[in-house]
C-alpha positions, 0 to 999 in steps of 0.5 A: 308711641303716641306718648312719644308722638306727643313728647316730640310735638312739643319738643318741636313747639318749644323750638318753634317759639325759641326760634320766634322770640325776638329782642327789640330794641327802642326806637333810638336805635337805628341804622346810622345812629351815633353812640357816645364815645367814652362813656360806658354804652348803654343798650337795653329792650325786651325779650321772652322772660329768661331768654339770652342776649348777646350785643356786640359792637366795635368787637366788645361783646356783653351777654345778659338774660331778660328778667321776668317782665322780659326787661333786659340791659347790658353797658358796653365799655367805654369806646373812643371815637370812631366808626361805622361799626356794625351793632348785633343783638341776637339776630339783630343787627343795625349797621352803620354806627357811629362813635362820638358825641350825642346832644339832647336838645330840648324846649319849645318852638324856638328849638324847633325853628327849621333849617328851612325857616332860617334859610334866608339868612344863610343861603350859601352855608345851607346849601353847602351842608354834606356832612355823613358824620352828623346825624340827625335824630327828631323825636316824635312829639306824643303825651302821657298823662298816665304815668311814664312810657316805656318807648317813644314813637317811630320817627321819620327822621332816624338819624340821617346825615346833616344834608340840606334834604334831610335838615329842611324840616329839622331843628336850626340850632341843632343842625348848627350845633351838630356842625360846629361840634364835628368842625370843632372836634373831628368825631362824629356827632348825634343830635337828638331834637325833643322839643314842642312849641309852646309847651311850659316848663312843667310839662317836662318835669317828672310828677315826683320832683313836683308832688311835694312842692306843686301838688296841684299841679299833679293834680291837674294831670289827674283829671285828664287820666279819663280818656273818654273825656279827653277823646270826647273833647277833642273830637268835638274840638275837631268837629267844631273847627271843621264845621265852623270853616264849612260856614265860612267857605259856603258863604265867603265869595272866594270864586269872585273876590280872587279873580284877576279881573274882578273889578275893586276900586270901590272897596276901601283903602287902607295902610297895613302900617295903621289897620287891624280888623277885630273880629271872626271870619275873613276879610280881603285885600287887594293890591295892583302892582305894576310889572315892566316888560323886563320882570315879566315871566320871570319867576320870583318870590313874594316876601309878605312879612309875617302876618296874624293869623291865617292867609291864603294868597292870590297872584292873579287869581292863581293860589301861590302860598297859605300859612295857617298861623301867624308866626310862619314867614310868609315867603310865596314862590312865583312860578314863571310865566306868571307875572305879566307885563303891566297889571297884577293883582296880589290878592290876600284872604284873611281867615281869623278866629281871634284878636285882631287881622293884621301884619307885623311891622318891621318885616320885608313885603317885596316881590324879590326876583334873581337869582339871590331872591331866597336870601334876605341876609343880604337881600336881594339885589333886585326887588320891587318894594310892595306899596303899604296901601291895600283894598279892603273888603270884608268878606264873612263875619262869624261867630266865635269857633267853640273850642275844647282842645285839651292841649295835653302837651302844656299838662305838668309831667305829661312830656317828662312822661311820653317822651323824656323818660323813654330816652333814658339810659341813651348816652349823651355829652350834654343837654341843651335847654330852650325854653321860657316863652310859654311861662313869661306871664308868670315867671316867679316860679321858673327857677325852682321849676329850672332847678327840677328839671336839671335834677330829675334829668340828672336822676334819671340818667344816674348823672349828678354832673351831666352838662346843661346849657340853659339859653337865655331868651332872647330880646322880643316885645312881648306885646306882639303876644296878645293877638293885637297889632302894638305900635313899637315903642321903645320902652325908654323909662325902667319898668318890671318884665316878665321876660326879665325876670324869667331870665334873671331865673335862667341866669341864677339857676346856671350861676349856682349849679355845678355843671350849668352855663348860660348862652345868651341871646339877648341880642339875637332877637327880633321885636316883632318876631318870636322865633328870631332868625339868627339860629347859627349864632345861637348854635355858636355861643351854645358851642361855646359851653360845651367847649368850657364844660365838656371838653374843659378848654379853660380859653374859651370866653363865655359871656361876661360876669360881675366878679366884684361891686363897689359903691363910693357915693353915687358912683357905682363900680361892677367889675367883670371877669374878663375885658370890655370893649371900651365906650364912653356911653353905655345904656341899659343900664338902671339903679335903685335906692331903699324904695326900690325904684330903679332910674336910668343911669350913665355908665361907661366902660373901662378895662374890665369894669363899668363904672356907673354914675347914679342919679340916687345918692345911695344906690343898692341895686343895679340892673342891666337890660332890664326889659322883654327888648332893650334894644340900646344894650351895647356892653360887650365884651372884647370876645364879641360876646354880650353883657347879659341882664342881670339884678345885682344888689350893691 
């Protein structure tokens, strides 16, 4: 009997535990979550070694066993477009799925541009976003600088539909591109975003694709593989910025100084157009402006620019808005009431750790009212212009903030490892690609670091022909950098560009690899501005490779390139791949010799060619937009779309 008392409370254990295991899927399966149509399906997890799994989805059903680490995968067949359906695994179930088209969009800060960024500039076509057959999918940012992961973080945003709610905070480029592939097409769409500000190219390639060639670079990750120095580091990181803005906020006269009625004609006045303040901690500015009886109490939106680095802004002693670093529009909403008949007072603190306080130049500083006060593209009918004049106070100097902040993210390999890999074997149609800010200082090695990263990508999806669209960065004074106020010149006479070259790898890496096209943005910058605005526009020429690529529409147009050259004499004749928008005077435009010093040169357009007029009597190189922002670039081609920088030799 008790042999038997004991043969059965194991048997009911052993049903016990059975009934307890449970699969479990990654995190980029979840209710809504859109799933690539025909293409094989992969879905994978982990389980007890040895237990069954069963998935079905859209009637197919596929069964395998978890392997002894408790690993466990299976392909769906391939499936058209179509949905919800419903996707089981075990007692699993994630409801509402989705077939279509799945885009991987990744980068730095350029890809995370928010919808909410760039609203101003489409305030109708935002409003208007409804779309349940776009969904929209963020991965978590997160670092390993221990090798790969097997998973990514939970996510706030688990594919919810293209709303104006949903996108606000989500990628520019791809709520735009997510649209216009559902417009284009009719099937569902996926957008997966995997981007971080200011990473460089190597933070996303895998160690192995970089050992042989870089080993130092892989070494540098090594050193960080001791977590008690890096927590060390960036605990003391934390504490020394916290203590630092405790000496500053005891000694600065933030009570007094943001007071309507506090009393500053003695302060000094300068011109925002021709100041900067050099130094650490914070200084105050005043403006008085004068609101008529009809804009008083109505609400409104103060457009300060964007300005370097942090600020937090007064109206009449009542705080509106702060940006903690410079690259943020500063758009500060006016409650109404506020505003009052007669004197106002617009009151700025400047908190700063580095470079130079100042505000950037060619950017709006208005109080906008209306209706249309959100838009800027056009802007606003009703505005009252802010005056350049401000009073100057200054308020705490401090001393340099120590700092020890590790920044992982910028490490070689760590991204590829925490947040690339575990995506891996997710189906997608292509892979959009918007980076090369971060490694403009020193592009030499961008394009073989370019050609790794589309190969270990490729490797690790087991897909030597997977689509990449490569963006081209955009026109930008790369001056405005440095944390210095730079007066904007044109840059008139040729000159080397780390953000030419960079492009020129962009440019050449999409040109000799199968399966990678180029969209360019080299008009769709902002001198002054980083992060440029006109993200629809981008979204669209990226839309246009994939039309080419993926869907193998052989019409469609990309942009421009030179399919023959012929020097005769001084004059130079580059031949285009499609027409060109006819003009009698091209810029942008450079040639050089056996030495190697490029001139400017006369060009025109004809037909499909630009016939170029050298001032050196036996050219051999031609460039065009050579420059971080030819503002003159004029050549286009009859689709709209630009002539891209290039260096060709003759």
């Amino acid at each position: 009997m008790k042999n038997y008392r004991l043969l059965l409370w194991a048997t009911m254990l052993a049903c016990s535990v059975t009934l307890e295991a449970k699969v479990t899927l990654p995190q980029l399966f979840q209710n809504g979550m859109v799933m690539q149509r025909n293409k094989a399906i992969p879905v994978w997890g982990k389980a007890d070694a040895g237990e069954a799994v069963a998935v079905t989805l859209n009637k197919k059903k596929v069964e395998t066993t978890a392997d002894a680490d408790g690993r466990w995968r299976v392909d769906l067949p391939k499936m058209k477009a179509g949905g919800p359906f419903q996707l089981t695994v075990n007692e699993l179930t994630i409801d509402n799925v989705l077939i279509g088209d799945v885009w991987l969009l990744s980068g730095q800060s350029n890809i995370d541009v928010t919808i909410e960024r760039v609203y101003p500039n489409y305030p109708d076509e935002i409003d208007h976003f409804s779309l349940d057959k776009v969904r929209l999918f963020r991965v978590q940012n997160e670092t390993s600088t221990h090798g790969v992961k097997d998973d990514i973080r939970p996510t706030n945003i688990n594919w919810k539909p293209l709303t104006k709610e949903n996108a606000w905070f989500f990628s520019a480029v791809g709520s735009f591109l997510g649209k216009r592939m559902f417009e284009e097409t009719g099937v569902p769409q996926g957008v997966i975003v995997n981007s971080w500000g200011g990473t460089p190219i190597e933070a996303w390639i895998s160690a192995d694709s970089l050992k042989n060639d870089y080993p130092m670079l892989v070494k540098r990750v090594e050193f960080f593989q001791n977590d008690n120095y890096v927590k060390a580091q960036m605990q003391a990181n934390g504490e020394a910025s916290r203590r630092w803005n405790e000496m500053l906020d005891k000694a600065d006269n933030v009570q007094q100084f943001t007071l309507s009625s506090y009393q500053d004609a003695d302060w000094q006045t300068i011109d925002q157009n021709n100041w900067s303040w050099r130094g650490t901690g914070t200084v105050w500015l005043r403006q008085h402006i004068t609101i008529d009886k009809e804009h008083a109490g109505k609400p409104a939106r103060l457009l300060l620019g964007t300005l370097y680095d942090q600020d937090i802004t007064y109206l009449n002693g009542q705080r509106i808005g702060s940006t903690g670093y410079q690259y943020p529009p500063r758009r500060y909403d006016i409650p109404e009431g506020l505003l009052q008949e007669g004197d106002n007072v617009i009151t700025i603190r400047f908190i700063n750790k580095n470079g130079a306080v100042h505000f950037i130049p060619e950017k709006p500083y208005m109080l906008c009212f209306g209706d249309d006060r959100f838009s800027q593209n056009p802007m606003p009918k009703d505005v009252i212009p802010l005056s350049p004049s401000w009073r100057f106070h200054l308020g705490v100097e401090m001393p340099p903030c120590p700092g020890g902040d590790v920044s992982l993210q910028n490490l070689p390999t760590t991204l590829y490892n925490a947040v690339l890999y575990p995506l891996a074997p997710y189906a997608i149609s292509g892979v959009v690609w918007y980076q090369g800010e971060s490694n403009t200082g020193n592009p030499a090695p961008y394009a073989d670091y370019l050609k790794k990263l589309i190969g270990c990508w490729r490797d690790l999806w087991q897909e030597p022909q997977m689509p990449f669209v490569v963006t081209q960065l955009a026109n930008y004074d790369g001056r405005q950098q440095t944390g210095f106020p730079r007066p904007i010149v044109y840059q008139a006479e040729p000159g080397n560009s780390g953000w030419a070259q960079l492009r020129e790898a962009q440019r050449t890496v999409a040109k000799n690899m199968d399966n990678v096209e180029l969209a360019s943005a080299i008009d769709l910058g902002e001198t002054v501005d980083i992060h440029p605005l006109r993200k629809r526009e981008v979204a669209e020429r990226i839309a246009l490779c994939f039309d080419r690529m993926v869907y193998n529409n052989k019409k469609v147009r990309l942009m421009p390139e030179i399919v023959s050259t012929k020097v005769e004499g001084s004059t130079v004749t580059l031949t285009f791949d499609q027409p060109l928008r006819p003009s009698a005077e091209l810029f942008e435009f450079e040639v050089a010799g056996a030495d190697g010093r490029f001139q400017n040169a006369k060009a025109r357009a004809e037909g499909s060619s630009v016939i170029i007029t050298s001032p050196i009597t036996t050219p051999t190189r031609v460039r065009h937009a050579w420059k971080d922002n030819p503002l003159r670039l004029n050549a286009y081609a009859e689709s709209g779309l630009p002539v891209g920088p290039f260096e060709q030799e003759l």
